[in-house]
C-alpha positions as CSV (number, residue, x, y, z in Angstrom):
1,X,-48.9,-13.5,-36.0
2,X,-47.0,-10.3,-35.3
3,X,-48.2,-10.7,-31.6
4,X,-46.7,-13.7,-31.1
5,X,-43.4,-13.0,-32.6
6,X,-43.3,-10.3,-30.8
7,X,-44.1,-12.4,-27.6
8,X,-41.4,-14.8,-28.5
9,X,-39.1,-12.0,-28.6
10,X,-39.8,-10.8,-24.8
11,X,-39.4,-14.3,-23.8
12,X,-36.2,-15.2,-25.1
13,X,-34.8,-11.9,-23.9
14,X,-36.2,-12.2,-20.7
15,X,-34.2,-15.6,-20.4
16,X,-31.2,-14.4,-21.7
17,X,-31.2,-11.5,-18.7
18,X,-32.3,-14.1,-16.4
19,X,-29.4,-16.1,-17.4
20,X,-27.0,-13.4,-17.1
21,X,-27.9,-12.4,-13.3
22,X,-27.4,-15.8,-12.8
23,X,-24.1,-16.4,-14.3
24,X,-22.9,-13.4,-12.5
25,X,-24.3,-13.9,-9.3
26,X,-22.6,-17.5,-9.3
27,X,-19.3,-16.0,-10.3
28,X,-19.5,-12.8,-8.0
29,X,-20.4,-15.6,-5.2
30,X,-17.9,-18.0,-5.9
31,X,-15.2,-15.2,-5.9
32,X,-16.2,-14.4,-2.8
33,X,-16.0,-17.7,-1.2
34,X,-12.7,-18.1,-2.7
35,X,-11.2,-15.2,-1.0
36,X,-12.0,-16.4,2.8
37,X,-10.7,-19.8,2.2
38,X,-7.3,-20.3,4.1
39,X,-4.4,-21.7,1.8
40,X,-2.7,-25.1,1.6
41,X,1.4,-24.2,2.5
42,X,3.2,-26.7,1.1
43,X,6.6,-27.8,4.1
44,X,9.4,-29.0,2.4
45,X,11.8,-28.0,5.2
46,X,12.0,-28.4,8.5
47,X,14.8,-26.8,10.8
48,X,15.5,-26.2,14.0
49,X,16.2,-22.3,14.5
50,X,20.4,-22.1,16.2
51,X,20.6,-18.6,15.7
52,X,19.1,-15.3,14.0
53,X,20.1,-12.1,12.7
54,X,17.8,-9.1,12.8
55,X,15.4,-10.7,15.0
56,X,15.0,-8.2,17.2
57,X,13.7,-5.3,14.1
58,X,11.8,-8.3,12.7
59,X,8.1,-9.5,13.4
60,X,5.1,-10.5,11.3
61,X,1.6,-8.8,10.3
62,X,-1.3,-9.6,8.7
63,X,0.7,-12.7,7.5
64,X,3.4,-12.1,6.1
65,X,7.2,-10.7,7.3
66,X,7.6,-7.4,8.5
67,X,11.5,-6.5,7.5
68,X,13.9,-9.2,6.9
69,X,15.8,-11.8,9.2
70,X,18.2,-14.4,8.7
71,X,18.2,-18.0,10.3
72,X,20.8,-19.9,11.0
73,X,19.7,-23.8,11.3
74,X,20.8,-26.5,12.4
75,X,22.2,-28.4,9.4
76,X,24.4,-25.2,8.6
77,X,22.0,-23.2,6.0
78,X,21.5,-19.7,6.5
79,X,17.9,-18.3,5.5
80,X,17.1,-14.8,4.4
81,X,12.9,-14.4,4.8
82,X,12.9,-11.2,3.1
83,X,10.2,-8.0,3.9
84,X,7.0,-9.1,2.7
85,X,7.1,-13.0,2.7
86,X,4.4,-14.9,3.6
87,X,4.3,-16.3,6.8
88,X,4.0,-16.6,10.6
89,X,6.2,-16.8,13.8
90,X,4.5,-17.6,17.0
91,X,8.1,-18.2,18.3
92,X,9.2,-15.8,21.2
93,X,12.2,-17.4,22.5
94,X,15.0,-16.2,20.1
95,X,18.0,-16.2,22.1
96,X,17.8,-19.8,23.0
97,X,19.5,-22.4,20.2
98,X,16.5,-24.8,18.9
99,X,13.9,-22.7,21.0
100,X,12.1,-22.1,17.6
101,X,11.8,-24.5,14.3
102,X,11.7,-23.3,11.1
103,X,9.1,-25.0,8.6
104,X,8.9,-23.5,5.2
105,X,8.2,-24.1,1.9
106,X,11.1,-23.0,-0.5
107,X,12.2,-22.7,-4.1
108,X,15.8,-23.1,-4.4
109,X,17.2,-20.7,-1.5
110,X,14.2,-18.4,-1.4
111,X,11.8,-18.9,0.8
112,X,8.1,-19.1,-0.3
113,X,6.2,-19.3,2.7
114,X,7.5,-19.5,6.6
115,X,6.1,-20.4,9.9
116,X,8.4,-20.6,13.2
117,X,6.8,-22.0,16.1
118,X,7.9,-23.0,19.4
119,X,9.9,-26.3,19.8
120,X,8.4,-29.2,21.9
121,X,11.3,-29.3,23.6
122,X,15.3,-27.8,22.6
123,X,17.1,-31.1,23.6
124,X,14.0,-32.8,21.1
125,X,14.5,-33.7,17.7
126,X,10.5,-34.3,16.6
127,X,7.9,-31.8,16.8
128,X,4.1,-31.8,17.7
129,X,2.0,-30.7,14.6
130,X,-1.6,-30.0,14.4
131,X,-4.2,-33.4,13.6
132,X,-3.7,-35.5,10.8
133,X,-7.1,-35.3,8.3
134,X,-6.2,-36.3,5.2
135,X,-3.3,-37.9,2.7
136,X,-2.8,-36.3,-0.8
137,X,-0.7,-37.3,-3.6
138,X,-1.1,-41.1,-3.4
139,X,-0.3,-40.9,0.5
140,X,2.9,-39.3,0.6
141,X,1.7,-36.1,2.3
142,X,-0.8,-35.6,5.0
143,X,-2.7,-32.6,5.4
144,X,-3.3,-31.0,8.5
145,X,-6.1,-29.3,10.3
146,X,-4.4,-26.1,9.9
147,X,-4.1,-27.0,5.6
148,X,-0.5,-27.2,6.5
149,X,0.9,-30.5,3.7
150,X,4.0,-32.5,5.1
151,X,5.6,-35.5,4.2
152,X,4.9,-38.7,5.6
153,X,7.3,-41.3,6.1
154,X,7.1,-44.6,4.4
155,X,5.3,-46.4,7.6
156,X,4.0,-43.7,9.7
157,X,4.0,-45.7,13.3
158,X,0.0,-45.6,14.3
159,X,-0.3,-45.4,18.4
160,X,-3.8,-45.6,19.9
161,X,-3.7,-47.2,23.3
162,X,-6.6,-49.4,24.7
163,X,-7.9,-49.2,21.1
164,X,-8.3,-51.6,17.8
165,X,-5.4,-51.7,15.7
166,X,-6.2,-49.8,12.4
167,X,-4.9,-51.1,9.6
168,X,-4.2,-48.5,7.8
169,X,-3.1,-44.8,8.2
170,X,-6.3,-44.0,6.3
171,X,-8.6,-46.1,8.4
172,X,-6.6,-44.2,11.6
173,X,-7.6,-40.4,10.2
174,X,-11.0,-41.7,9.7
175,X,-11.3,-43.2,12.8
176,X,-9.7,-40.5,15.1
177,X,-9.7,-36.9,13.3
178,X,-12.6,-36.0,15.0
179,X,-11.7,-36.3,18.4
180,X,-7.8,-35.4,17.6
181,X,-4.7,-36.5,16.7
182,X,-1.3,-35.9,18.1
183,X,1.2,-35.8,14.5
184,X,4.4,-36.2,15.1
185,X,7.1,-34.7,12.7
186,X,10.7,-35.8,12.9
187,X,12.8,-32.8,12.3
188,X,16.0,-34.4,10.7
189,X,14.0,-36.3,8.4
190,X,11.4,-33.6,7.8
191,X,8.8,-36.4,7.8
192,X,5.7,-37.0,9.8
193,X,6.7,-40.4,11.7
194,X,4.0,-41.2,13.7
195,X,-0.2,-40.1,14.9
196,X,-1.4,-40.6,18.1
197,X,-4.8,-40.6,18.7
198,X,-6.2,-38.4,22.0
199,X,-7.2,-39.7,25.0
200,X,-11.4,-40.4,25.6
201,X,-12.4,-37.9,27.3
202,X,-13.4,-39.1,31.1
């Protein structure tokens, strides 16, 4: 009788440390994974760049500002991305008005989280982003391939030459994700208006 209690004991213990590795390894793992995932940034404004202040002392590293600049945009604002902000600028041209546009995510006046990237085109007012894979919050924002979420418009024009009309913007990002899309933001509006899909390759 004492035997097996005592054999009773051992087990449960022995599954109670077993259980305990386990927990922590799946916590210790998870953590982990966690860590090298890449953040959603949310864009809530979209500017073109007219002029800056303290560009020239200013840069990024690591992902995230290096000293502070100003922007001036285009609808008038002036914003301050502060030392240490989250961000990145793969702009160069900052002598030229409209070179550079500004998208950000903001909270009141501060800004959150920055990138400034090259403008298609100065004299353009709509902007090339990265493909189109997915539609959140009841398909008003799509999320890009870079985990970048920015509004859609109501009616986001659908352009696929030689190809089946989809029916839907979802049917289109199932349809052509994989083999590209060009999404194409509107800068006044700070809307995605319209996905093109990429050519077949010959």
């Amino acid at each position: 009788m004492h035997q097996l209690l005592a054999w009773r004991t051992w087990a449960a213990l022995a599954a109670v440390i077993g259980a305990t590795i386990v927990l922590a390894t799946g916590v210790l793992g998870g953590g982990e994974s966690s860590s090298t995932e890449r953040p959603r940034r949310n864009v809530d404004t979209t500017a073109s760049v007219m002029a800056w202040e303290g560009a020239d002392a200013w840069t990024t590293a690591d992902g995230a500002s290096v000293g502070a600049a100003t922007l001036l945009l285009d609808d008038g604002r002036r914003v301050v991305i502060t030392d240490g902000t989250a961000g990145e600028a793969s702009c160069a041209d900052r002598s030229t008005p409209a070179a550079c546009v500004l998208l950000a995510d903001t909270l009141g006046p501060a800004v959150v989280w920055f990138a400034v990237v090259p403008a298609d085109d100065p004299g353009l007012r709509v902007l090339t982003l990265p493909t189109l894979v997915d539609m959140v919050d009841d398909g008003d924002r799509g999320v890009l391939a870079n985990d970048w979420i920015v509004p859609l418009t109501n009616g986001v024009v659908r352009t696929c030459a030689g190809e089946e009309t989809t029916r839907t913007l979802r049917q289109f990002i199932e349809r052509y994700t994989g083999r590209g899309i060009r999404t194409i933001l509107d800068i006044d509006r700070d809307e995605i208006v319209e996905v093109v899909c990429a050519p077949v390759a010959g």
